[in-house]
N, C-alpha and C positions, 0 to 999 in steps of 0.2 A: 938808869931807873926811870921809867916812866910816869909821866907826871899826875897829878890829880886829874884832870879837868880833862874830860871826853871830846874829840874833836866830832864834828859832824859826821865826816868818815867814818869813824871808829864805831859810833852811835847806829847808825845807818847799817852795818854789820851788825851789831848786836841784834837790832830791831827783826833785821832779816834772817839770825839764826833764831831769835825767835818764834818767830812764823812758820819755821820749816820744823820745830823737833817738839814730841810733846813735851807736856809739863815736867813728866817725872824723870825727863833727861838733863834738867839744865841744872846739871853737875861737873866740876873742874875735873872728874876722872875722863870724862866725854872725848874720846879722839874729835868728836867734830870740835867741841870747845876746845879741844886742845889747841888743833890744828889753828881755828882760826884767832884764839887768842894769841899764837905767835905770830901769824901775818898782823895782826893790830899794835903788836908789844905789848900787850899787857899780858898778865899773869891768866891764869886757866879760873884761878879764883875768884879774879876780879871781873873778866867777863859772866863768869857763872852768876856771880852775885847783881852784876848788870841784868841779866834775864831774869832773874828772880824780880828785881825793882821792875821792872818792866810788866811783870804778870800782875804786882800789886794796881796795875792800872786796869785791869781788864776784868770786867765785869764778870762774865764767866765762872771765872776763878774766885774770885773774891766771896759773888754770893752763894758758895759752895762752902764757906769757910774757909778756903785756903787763902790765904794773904799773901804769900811769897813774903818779898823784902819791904821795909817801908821807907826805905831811901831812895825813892825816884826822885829825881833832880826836875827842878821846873822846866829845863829841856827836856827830858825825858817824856815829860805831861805832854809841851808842844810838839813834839813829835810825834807822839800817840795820836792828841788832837787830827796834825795834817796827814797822819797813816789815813785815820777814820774817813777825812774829808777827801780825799781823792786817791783811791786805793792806788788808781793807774798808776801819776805820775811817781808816788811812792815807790812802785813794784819798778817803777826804773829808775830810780835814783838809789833802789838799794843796790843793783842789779850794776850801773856804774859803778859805784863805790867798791864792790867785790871785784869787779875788772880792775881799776886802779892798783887794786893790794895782788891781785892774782896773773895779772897779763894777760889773763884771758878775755880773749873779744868775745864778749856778749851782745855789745848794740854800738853802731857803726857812730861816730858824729861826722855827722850831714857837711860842719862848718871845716871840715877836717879835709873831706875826698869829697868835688864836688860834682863827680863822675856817679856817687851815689845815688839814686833816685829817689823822691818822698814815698810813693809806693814801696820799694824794697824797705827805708828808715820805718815804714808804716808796720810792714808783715814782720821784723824781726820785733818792733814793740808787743806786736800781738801775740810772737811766740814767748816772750819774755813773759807775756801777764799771765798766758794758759799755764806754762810751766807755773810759776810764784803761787796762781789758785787753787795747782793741784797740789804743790807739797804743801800749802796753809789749809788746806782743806783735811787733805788725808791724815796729815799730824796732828789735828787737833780731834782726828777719832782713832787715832792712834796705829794709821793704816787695817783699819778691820772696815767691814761694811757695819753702818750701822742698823738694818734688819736683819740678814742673818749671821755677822758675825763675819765671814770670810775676811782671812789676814792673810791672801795672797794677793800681793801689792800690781799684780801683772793682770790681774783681774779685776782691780779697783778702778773706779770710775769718779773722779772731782767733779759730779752732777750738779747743775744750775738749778735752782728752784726759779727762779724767774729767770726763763729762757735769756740767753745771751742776746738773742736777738730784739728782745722786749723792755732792755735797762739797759741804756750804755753805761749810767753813772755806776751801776753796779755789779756789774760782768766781773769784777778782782774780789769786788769783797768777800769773803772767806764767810760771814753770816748768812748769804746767800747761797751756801753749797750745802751739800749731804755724801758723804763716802759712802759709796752706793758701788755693793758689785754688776757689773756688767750686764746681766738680764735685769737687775732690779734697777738698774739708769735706766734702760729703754722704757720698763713698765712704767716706771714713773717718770717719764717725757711723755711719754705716750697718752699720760690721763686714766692709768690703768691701777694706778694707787697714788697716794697723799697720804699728806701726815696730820690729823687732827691737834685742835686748839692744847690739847694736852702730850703731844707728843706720841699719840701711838698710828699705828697704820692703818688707814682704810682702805680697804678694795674695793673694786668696782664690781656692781652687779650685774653688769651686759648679759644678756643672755650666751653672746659669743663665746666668752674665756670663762665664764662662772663652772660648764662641764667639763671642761679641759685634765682631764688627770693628771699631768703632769704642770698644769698651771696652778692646780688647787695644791698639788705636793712644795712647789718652789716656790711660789708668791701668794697664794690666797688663803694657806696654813696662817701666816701673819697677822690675818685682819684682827684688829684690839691688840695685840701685842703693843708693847713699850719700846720703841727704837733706842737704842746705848746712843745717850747724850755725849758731845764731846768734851774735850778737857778746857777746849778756850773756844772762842769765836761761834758760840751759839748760836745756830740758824732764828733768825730772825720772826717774831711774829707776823710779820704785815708782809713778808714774802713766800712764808707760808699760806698764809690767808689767799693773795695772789693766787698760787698754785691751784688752793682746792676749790677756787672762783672761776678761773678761768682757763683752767688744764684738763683736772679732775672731771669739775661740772659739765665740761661742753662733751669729754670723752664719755662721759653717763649719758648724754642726750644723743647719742649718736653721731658725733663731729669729730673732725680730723683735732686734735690737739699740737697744739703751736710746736715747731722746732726746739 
């Protein structure tokens, strides 16, 4: 019978099914919860109920009225705390922990094979963060786009609101993304839409893409529309603002808009 008290590992799973499934899944009928509640030993319930404590910490949720569980453990807290504080190293220490329980090689250790290279130990961290920000991105809008809906997952896009190359400290965070389908990532990298202080879409007026017919049918129908919020990790104010400061605005002025 497995005991009370959640090892790091264990927690560190939880944390990261978390992040990958929306809210209204973290229930013990869940094949994923199933699955990974037997690699952890514990029961399907008790990891469920672990997710639920876990969502009572996140903002999102909460000021929605939903509370989840109110038994988060003050590990729990601090683990939330250093998810927040440094998404990366998070997104690889959950990322071990699942290899540990699974055998599966995710990320090489350097002090292991010293044939390995820091560059190569470098590009698999980065494949590990891109992967983590897109399933924490896209499950927390529940794999739809959030302007027009589209819930084909091969068409979704985990879009950066402040370009990747413009925040290293927050290239993972999950607040900083929008599930965005594929024309509508480019438009908005491009400076060609944003999302206002209240959450709806602006477009841009260039005189280039304004007569466009089939730009006005797919993206410029939008403009005032209300983007579908997600269920946790709410894009962030102040990376929004970013955005329509210096993406949008330079793309209205006639500028190439950042990467």
């Amino acid at each position: 019978m497995a005991v009370s008290h959640w090892s790091r590992q264990q927690s560190l799973v939880a944390f990261s099914l978390y992040c990958r499934l929306p809210f209204g899944r973290f229930h013990s009928r869940n094949p994923e919860v199933i699955r990974y509640a037997n690699l952890i030993q514990r029961t399907p319930s008790a990891l469920a109920m672990k997710l639920s404590n876990i969502a009572s910490l996140d903002p999102a949720i909460t000021s929605t009225g939903r509370s989840g569980l109110s038994g988060a453990s003050n590990a729990d807290k601090a683990m939330w705390q250093e998810m927040q504080h440094d998404w990366v190293e998070f997104s690889i220490a959950m990322a071990q922990a699942e290899q540990e329980l699974t055998g599966q090689v995710v990320i090489n250790d350097v002090t292991e094979n010293e044939l390995v290279t820091t560059s190569k130990i470098a590009a698999v961290k980065v494949r590990i963060g891109q992967q983590f920000f897109r399933n924490a991105v896209l499950s927390a809008y529940d794999q739809r786009c959030c302007i027009s809906g589209l819930a084909n997952s091969k068409l979704l896009v985990a879009s950066h609101i402040v370009p990747w190359s413009a925040d290293e400290h927050n290239r993972l965070n999950p607040h900083n993304g929008l599930a965005l389908s594929a024309l509508h990532d480019k438009a908005f990298d491009l400076g060609l839409i944003t999302i206002s202080e209240d959450y709806c879409v602006v477009v841009s007026s260039k005189d280039g893409v304004k007569n466009d017919h089939f730009f006005k049918e797919a993206i410029a129908n939008f403009h005032g529309k209300p983007i579908t919020l997600p269920e946790k990790f709410y894009p962030a104010a102040q990376f929004l603002a970013y955005h329509r400061e210096h993406i949008f605005e330079r793309s209205c002025h006639g500028q190439t808009a950042g990467a």
